[in-house]
mmCIF file of the C-alpha atoms, coordinates in Angstrom:
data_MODEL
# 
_entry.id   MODEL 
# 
loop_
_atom_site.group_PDB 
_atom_site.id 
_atom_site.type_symbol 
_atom_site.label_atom_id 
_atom_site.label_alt_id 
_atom_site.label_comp_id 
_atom_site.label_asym_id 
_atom_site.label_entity_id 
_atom_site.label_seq_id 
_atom_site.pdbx_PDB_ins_code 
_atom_site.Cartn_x 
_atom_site.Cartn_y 
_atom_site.Cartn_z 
_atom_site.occupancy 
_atom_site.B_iso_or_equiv 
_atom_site.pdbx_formal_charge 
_atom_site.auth_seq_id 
_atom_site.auth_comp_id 
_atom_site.auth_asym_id 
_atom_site.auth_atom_id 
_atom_site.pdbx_PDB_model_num 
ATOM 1   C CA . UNK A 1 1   ? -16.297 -2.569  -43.619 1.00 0.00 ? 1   UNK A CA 1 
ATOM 2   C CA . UNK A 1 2   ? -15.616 -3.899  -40.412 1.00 0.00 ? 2   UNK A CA 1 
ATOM 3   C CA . UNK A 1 3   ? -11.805 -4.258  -39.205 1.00 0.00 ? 3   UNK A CA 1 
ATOM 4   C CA . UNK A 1 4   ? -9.821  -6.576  -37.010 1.00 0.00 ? 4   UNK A CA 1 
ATOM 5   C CA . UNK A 1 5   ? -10.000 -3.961  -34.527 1.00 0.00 ? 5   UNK A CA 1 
ATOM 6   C CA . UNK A 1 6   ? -13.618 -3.389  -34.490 1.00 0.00 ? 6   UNK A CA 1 
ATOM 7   C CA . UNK A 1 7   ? -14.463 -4.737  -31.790 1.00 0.00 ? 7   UNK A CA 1 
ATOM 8   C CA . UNK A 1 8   ? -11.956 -3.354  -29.037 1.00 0.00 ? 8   UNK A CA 1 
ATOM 9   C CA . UNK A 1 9   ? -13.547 0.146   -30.610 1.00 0.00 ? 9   UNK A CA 1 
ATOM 10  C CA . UNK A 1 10  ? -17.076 -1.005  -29.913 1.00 0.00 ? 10  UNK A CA 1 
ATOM 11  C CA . UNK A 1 11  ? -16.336 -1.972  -26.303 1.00 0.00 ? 11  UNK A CA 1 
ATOM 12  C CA . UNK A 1 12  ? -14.455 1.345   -25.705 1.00 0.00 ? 12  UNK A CA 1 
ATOM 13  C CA . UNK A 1 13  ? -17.115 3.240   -27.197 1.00 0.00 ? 13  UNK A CA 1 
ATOM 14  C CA . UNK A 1 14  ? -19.305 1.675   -24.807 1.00 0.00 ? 14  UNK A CA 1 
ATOM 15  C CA . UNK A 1 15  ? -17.405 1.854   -21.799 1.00 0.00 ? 15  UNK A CA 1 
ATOM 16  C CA . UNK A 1 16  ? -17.322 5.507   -22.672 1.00 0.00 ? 16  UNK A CA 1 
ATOM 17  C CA . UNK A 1 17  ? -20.848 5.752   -22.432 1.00 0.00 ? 17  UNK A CA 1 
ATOM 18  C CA . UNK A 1 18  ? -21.535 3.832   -19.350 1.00 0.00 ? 18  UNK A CA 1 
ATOM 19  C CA . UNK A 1 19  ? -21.953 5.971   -15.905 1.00 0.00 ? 19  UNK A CA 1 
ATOM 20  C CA . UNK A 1 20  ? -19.705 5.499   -12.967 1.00 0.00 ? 20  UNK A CA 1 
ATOM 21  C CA . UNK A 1 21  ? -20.874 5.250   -9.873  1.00 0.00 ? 21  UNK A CA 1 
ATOM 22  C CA . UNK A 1 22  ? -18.110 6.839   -7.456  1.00 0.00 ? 22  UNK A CA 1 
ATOM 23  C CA . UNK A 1 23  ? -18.812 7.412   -3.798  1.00 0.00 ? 23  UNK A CA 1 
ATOM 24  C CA . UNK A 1 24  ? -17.330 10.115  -2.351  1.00 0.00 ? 24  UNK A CA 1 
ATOM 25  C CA . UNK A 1 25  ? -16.056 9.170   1.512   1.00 0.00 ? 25  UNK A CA 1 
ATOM 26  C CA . UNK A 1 26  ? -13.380 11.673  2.148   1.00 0.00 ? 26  UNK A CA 1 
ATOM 27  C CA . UNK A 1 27  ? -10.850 11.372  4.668   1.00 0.00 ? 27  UNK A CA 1 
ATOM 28  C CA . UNK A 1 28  ? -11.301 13.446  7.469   1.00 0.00 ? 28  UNK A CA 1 
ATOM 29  C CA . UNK A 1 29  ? -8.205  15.277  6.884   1.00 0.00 ? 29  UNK A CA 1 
ATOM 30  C CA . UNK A 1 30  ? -8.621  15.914  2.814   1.00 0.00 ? 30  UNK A CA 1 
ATOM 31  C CA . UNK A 1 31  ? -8.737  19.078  3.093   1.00 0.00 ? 31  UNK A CA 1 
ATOM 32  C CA . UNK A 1 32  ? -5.407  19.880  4.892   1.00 0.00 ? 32  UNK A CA 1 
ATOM 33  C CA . UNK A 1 33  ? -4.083  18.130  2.073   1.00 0.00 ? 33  UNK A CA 1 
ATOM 34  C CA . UNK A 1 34  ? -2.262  20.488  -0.678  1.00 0.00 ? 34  UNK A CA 1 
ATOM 35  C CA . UNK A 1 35  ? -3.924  22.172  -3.476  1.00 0.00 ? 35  UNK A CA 1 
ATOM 36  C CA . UNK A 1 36  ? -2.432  21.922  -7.178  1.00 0.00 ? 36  UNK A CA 1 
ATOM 37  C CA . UNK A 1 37  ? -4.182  22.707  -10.829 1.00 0.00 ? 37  UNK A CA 1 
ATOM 38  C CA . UNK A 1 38  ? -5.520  19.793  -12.193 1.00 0.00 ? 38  UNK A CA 1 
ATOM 39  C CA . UNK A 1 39  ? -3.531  20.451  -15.577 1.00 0.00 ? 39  UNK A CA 1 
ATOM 40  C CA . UNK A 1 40  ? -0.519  19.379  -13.757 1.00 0.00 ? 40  UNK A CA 1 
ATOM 41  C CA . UNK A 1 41  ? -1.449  16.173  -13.394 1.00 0.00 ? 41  UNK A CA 1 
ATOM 42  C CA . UNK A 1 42  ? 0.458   13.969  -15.809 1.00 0.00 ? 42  UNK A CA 1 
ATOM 43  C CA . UNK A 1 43  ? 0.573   10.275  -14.174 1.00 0.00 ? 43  UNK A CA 1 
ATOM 44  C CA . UNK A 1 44  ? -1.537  7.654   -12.436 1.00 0.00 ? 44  UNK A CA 1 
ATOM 45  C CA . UNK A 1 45  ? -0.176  5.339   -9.866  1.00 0.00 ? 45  UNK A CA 1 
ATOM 46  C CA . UNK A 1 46  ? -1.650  1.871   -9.111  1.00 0.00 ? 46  UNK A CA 1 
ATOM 47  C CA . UNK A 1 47  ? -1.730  0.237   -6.021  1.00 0.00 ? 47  UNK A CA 1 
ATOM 48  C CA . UNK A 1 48  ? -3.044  -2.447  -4.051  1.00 0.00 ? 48  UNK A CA 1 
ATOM 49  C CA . UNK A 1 49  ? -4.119  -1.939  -0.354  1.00 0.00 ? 49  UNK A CA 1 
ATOM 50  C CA . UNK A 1 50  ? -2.530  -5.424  0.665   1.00 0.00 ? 50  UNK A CA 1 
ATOM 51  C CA . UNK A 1 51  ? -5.321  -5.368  3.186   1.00 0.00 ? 51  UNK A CA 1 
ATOM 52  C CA . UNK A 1 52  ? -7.757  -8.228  3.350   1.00 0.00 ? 52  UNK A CA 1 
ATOM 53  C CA . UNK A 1 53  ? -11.046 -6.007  3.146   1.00 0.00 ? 53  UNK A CA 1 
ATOM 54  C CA . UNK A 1 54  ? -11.740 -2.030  2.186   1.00 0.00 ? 54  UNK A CA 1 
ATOM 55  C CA . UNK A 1 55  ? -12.329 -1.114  5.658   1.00 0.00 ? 55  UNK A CA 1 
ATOM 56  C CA . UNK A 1 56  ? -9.178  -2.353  6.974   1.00 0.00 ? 56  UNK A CA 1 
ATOM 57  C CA . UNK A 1 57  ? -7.762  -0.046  4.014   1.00 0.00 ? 57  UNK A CA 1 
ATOM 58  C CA . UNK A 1 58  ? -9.979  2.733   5.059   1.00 0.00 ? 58  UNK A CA 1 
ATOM 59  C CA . UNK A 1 59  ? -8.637  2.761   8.865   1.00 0.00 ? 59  UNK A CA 1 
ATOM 60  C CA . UNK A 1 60  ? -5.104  2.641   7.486   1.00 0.00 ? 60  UNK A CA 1 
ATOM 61  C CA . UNK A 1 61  ? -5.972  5.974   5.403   1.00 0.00 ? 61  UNK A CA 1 
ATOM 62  C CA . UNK A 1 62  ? -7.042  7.658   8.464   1.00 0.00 ? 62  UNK A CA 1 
ATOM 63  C CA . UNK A 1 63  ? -4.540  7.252   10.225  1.00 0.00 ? 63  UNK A CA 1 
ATOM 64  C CA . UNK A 1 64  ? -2.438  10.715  10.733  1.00 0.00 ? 64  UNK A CA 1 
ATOM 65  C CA . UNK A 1 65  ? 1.813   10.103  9.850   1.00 0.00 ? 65  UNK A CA 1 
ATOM 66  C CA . UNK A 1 66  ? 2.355   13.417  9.253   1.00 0.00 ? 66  UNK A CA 1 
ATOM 67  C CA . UNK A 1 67  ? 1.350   15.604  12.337  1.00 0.00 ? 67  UNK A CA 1 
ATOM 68  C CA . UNK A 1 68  ? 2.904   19.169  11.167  1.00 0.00 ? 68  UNK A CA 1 
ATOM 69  C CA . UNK A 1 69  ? -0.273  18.943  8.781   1.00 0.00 ? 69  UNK A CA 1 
ATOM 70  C CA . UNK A 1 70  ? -2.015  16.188  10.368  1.00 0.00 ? 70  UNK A CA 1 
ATOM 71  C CA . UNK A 1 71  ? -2.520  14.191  7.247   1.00 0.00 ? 71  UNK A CA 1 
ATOM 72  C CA . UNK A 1 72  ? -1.799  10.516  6.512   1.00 0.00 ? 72  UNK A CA 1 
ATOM 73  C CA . UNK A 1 73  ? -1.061  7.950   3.538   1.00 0.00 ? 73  UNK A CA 1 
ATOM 74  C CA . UNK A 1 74  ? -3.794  6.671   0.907   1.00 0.00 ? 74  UNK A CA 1 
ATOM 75  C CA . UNK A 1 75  ? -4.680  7.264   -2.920  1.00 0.00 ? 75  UNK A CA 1 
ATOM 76  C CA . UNK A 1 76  ? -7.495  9.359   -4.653  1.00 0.00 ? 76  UNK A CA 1 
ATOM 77  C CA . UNK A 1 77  ? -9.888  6.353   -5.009  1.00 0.00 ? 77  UNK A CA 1 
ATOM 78  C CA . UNK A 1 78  ? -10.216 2.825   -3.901  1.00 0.00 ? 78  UNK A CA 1 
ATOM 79  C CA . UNK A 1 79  ? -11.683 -0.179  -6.258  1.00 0.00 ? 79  UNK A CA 1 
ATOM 80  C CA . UNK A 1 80  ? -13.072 -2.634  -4.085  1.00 0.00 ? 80  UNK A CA 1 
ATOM 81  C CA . UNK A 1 81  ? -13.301 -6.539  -5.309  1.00 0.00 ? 81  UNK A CA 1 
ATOM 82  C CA . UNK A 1 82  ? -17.183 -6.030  -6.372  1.00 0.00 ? 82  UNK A CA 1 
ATOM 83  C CA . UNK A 1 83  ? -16.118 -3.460  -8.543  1.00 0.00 ? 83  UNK A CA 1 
ATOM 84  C CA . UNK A 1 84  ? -17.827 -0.459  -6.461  1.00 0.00 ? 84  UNK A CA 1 
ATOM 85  C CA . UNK A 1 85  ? -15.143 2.596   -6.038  1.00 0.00 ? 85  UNK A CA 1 
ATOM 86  C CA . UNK A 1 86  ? -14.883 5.129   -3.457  1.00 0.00 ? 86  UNK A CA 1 
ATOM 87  C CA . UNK A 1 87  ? -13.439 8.523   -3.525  1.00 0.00 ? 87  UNK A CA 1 
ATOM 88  C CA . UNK A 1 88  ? -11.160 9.189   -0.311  1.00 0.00 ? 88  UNK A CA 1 
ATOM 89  C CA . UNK A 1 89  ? -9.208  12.817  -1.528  1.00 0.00 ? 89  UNK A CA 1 
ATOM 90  C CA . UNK A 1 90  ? -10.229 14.881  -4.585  1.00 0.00 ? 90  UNK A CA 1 
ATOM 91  C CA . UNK A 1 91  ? -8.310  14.846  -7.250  1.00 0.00 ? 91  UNK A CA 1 
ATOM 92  C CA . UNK A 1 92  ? -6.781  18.410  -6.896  1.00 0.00 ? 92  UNK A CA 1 
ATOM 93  C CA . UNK A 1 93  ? -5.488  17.805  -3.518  1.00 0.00 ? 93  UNK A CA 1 
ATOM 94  C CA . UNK A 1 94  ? -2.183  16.336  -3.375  1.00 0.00 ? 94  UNK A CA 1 
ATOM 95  C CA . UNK A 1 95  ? -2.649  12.509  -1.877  1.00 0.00 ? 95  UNK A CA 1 
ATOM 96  C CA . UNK A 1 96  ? 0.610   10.585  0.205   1.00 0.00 ? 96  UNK A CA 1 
ATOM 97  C CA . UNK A 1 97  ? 0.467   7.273   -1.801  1.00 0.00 ? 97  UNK A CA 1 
ATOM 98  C CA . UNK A 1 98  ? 3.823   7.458   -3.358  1.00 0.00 ? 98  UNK A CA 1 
ATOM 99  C CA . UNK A 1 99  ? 7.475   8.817   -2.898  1.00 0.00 ? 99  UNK A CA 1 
ATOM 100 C CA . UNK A 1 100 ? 8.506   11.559  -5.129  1.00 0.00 ? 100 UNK A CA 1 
ATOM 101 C CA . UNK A 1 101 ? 5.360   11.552  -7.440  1.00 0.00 ? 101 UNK A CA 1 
ATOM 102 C CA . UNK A 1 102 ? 2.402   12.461  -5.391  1.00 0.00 ? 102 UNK A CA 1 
ATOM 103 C CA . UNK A 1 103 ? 2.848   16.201  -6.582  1.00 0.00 ? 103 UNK A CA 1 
ATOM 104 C CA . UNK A 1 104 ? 1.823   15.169  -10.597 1.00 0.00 ? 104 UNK A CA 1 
ATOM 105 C CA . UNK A 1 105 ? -0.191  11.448  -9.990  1.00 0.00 ? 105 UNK A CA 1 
ATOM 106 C CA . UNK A 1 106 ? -3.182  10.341  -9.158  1.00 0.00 ? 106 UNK A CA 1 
ATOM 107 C CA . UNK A 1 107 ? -3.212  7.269   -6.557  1.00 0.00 ? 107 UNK A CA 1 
ATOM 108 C CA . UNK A 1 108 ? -5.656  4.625   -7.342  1.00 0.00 ? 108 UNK A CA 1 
ATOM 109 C CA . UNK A 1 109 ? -5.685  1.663   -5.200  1.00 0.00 ? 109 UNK A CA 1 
ATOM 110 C CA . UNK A 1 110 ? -6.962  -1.558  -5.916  1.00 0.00 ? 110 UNK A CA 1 
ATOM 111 C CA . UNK A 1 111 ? -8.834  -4.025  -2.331  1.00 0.00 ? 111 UNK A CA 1 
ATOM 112 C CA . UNK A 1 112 ? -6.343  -6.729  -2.848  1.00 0.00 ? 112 UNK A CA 1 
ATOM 113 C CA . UNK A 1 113 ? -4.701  -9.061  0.129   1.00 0.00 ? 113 UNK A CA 1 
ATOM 114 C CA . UNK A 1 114 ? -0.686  -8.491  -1.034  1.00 0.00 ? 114 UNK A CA 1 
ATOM 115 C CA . UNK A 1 115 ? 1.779   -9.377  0.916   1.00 0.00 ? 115 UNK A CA 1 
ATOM 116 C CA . UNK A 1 116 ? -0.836  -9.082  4.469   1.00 0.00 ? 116 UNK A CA 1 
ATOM 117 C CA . UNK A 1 117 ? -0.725  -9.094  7.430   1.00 0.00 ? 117 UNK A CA 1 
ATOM 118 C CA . UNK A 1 118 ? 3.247   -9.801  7.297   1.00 0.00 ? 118 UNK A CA 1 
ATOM 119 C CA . UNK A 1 119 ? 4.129   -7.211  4.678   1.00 0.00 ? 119 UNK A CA 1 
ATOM 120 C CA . UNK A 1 120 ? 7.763   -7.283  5.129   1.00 0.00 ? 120 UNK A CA 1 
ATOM 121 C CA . UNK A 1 121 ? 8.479   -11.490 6.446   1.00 0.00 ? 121 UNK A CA 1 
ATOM 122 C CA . UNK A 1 122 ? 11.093  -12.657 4.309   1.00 0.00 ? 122 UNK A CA 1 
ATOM 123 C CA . UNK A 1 123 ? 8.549   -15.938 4.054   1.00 0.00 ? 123 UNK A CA 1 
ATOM 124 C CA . UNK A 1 124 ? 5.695   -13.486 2.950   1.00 0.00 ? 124 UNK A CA 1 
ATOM 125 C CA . UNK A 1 125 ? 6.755   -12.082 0.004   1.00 0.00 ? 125 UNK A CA 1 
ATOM 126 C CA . UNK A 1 126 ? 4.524   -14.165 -2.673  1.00 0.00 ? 126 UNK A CA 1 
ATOM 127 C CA . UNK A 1 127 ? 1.586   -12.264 -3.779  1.00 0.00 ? 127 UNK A CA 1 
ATOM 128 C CA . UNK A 1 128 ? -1.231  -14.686 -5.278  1.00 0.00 ? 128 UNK A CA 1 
ATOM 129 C CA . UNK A 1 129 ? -4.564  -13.201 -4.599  1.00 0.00 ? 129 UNK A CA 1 
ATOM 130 C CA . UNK A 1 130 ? -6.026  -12.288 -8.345  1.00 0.00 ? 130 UNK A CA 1 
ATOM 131 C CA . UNK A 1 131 ? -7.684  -9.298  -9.168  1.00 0.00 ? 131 UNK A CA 1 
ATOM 132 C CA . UNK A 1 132 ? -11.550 -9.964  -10.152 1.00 0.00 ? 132 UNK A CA 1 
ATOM 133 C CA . UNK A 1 133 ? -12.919 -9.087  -13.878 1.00 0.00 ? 133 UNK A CA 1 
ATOM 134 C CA . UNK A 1 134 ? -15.429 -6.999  -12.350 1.00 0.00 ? 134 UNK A CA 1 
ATOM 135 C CA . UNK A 1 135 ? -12.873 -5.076  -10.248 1.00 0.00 ? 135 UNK A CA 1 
ATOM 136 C CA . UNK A 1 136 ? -10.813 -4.561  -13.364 1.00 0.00 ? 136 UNK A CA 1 
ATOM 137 C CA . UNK A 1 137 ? -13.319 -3.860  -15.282 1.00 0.00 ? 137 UNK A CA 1 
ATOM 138 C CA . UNK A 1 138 ? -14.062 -0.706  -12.817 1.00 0.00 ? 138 UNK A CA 1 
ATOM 139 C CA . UNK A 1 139 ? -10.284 0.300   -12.994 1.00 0.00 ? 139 UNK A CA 1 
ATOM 140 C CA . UNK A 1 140 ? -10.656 0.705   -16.857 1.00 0.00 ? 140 UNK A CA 1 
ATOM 141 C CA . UNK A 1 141 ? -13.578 2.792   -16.526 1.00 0.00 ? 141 UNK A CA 1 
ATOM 142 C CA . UNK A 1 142 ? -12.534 4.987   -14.124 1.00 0.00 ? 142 UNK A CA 1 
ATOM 143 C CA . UNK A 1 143 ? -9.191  5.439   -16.262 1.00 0.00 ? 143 UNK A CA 1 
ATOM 144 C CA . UNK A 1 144 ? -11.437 6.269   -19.138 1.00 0.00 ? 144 UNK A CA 1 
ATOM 145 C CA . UNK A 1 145 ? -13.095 8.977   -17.326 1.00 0.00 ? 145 UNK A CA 1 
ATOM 146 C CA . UNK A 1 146 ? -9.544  10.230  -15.917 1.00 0.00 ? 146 UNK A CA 1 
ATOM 147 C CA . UNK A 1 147 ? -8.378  10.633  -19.599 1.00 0.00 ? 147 UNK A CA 1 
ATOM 148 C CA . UNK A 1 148 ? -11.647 12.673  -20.450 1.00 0.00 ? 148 UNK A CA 1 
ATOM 149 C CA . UNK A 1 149 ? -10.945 14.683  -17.736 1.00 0.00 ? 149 UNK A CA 1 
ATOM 150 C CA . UNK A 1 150 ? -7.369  15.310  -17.470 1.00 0.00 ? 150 UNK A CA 1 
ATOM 151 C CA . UNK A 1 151 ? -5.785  16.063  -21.108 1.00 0.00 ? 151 UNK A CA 1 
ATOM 152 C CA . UNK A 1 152 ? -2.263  16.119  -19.899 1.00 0.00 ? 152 UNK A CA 1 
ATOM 153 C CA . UNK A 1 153 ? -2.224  12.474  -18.472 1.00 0.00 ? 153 UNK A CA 1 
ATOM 154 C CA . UNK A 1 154 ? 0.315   10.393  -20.116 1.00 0.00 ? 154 UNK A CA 1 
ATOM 155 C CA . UNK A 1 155 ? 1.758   8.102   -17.961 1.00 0.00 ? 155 UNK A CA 1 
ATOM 156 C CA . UNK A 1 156 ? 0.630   5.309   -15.525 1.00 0.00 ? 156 UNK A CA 1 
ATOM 157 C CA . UNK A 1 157 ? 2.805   3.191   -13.047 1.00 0.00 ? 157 UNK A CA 1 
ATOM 158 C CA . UNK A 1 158 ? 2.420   0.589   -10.689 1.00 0.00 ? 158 UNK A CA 1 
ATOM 159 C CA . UNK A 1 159 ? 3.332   1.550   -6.596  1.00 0.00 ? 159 UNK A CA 1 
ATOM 160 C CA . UNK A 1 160 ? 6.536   -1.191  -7.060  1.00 0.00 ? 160 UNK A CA 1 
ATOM 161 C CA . UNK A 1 161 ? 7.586   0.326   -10.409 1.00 0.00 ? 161 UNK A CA 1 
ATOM 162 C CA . UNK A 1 162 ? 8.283   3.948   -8.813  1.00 0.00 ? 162 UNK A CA 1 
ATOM 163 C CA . UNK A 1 163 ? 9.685   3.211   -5.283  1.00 0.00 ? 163 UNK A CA 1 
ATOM 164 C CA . UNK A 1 164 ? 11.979  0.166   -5.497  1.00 0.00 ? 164 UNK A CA 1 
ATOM 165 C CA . UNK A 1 165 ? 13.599  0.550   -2.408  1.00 0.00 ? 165 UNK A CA 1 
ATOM 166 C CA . UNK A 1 166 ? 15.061  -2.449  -0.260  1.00 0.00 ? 166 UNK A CA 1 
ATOM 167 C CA . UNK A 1 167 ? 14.461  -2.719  3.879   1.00 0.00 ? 167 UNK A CA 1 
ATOM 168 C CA . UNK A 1 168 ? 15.326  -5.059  6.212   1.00 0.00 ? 168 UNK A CA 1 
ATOM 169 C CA . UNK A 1 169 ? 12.927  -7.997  6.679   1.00 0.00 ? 169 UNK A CA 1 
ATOM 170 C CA . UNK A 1 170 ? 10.658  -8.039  9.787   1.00 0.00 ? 170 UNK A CA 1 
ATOM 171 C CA . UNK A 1 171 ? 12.340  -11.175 10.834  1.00 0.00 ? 171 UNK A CA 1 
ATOM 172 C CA . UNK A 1 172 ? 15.161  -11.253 9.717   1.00 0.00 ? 172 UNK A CA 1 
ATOM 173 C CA . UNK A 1 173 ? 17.675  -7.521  9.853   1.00 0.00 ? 173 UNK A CA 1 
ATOM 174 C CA . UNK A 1 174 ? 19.939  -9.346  7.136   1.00 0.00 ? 174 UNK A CA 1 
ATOM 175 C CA . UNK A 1 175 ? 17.950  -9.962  4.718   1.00 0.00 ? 175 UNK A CA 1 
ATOM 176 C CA . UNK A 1 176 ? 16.029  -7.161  2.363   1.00 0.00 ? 176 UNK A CA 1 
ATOM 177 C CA . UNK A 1 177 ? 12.833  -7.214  0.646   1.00 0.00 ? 177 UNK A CA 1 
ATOM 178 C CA . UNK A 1 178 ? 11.017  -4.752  -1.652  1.00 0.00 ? 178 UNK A CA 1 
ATOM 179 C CA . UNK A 1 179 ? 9.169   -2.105  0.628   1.00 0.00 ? 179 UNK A CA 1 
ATOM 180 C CA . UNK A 1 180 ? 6.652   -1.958  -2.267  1.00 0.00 ? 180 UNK A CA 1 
ATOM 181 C CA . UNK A 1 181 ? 5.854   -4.407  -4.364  1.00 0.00 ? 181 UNK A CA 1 
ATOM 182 C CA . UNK A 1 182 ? 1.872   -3.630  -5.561  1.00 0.00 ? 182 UNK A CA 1 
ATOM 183 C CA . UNK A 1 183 ? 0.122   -4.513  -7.507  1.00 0.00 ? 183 UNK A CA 1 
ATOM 184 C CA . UNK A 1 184 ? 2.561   -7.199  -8.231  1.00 0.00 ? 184 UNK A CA 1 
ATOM 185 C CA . UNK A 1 185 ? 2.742   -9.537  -9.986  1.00 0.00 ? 185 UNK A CA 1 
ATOM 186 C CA . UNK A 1 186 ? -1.166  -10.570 -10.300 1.00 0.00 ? 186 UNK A CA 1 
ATOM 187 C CA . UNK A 1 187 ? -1.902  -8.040  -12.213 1.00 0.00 ? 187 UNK A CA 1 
ATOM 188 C CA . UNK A 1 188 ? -2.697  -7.999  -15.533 1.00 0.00 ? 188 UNK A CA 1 
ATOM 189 C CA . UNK A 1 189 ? -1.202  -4.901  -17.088 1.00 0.00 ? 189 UNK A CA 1 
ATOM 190 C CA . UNK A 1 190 ? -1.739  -5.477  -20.955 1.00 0.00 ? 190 UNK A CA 1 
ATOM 191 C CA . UNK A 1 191 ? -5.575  -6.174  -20.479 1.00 0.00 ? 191 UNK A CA 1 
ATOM 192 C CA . UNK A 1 192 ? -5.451  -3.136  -18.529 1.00 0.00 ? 192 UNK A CA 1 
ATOM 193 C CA . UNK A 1 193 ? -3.981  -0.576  -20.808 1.00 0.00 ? 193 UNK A CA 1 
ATOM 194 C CA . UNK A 1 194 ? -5.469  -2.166  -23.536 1.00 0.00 ? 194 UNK A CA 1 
ATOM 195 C CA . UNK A 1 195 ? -6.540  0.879   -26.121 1.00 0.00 ? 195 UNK A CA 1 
ATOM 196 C CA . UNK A 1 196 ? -5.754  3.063   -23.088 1.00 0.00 ? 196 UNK A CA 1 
ATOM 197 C CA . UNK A 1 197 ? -3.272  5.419   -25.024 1.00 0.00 ? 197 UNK A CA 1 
ATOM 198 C CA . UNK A 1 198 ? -1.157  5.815   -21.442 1.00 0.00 ? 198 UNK A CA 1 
ATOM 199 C CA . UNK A 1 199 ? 2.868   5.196   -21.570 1.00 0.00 ? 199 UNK A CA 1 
ATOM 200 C CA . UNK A 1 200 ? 3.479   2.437   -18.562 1.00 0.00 ? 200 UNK A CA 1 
ATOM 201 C CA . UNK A 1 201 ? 7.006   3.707   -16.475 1.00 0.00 ? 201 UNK A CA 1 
ATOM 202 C CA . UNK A 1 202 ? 8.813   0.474   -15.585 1.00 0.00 ? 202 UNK A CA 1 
# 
């Protein structure tokens, strides 16, 4: 006998099934970046590169902000808005993509204009562009596979949920606005987790 829930069960038996195509582009510095057992990952991060296009997102990644180990900022993997994802750092290197958490988390970042190109204008802090099905549709497989292959993920958190630190705007010193606010508010979190069996941190 079939049950309300029946069909969410079908579709995530399906999604299960299908293939993902991941393209592995890794940064030139990935491997400088620190080793850690995969079993210690517990969390996944979203983002949004607040860049208009993935290769504006990809120069940002390369470039170095840490020169004692000559590493820079970006997550594990990048969704672009056609749904195709790249893989910029393995998953057992430790990635810069957020404060405090990068030891235990996985960084996955989402092609998505933000807050760009005035990040921090007090007049620019409205984020509208929408995240497309198929692009959303990628993020859920690729968490499926991440739960498959990391039994002691539990949690998942957006980039503005974790660092909610205030700065000074870019035009104005007196008046503050969110360093991070990604994936904002755009994004649909319930269709997201949706039979995902991962605790959100907000």
């Amino acid at each position: 006998m079939l049950g309300a829930d029946t069909p969410k069960l079908m579709l995530w038996a399906i999604l299960m099934m299908l293939q993902i195509d991941i393209h592995s582009n890794w940064l030139p510095y990935q491997q400088q970046l620190q080793l850690r057992p995969v079993d210690q990952i517990t969390g996944i991060v979203i983002h949004c590169t607040e860049t208009p296009d993935l290769q504006t997102a990809r120069a940002l990644g390369e470039q170095i902000h840490y020169p004692q180990s000559a590493t820079g900022n970006s997550g594990h993997y990048y969704i672009d808005i056609d749904g195709s994802i790249e893989q910029y750092v393995p998953i057992e290197r430790i990635a810069h993509h957020v404060a405090d958490r990068n030891h235990n988390s996985i960084g996955i970042e989402l092609v998505n204009a933000g807050r760009y190109p005035d990040w921090l204008h007090s007049q620019s802090q409205q984020m509208t562009a929408v995240y497309p099905d198929v692009q959303l549709a990628a993020l859920r497989q690729l968490l499926l596979m991440l739960r498959q292959q990391l039994p002691a993920l539990e949690w998942i958190a957006g980039h503005e949920d974790l660092d909610r630190r205030l700065v000074n705007a870019s035009d104005d010193p007196h008046i503050k606005v969110h360093r991070k606010k990604d994936p904002g508010p755009m994004f649909p979190w319930s269709r997201v987790l949706d039979n995902m069996n991962l605790q959100r941190i907000d």
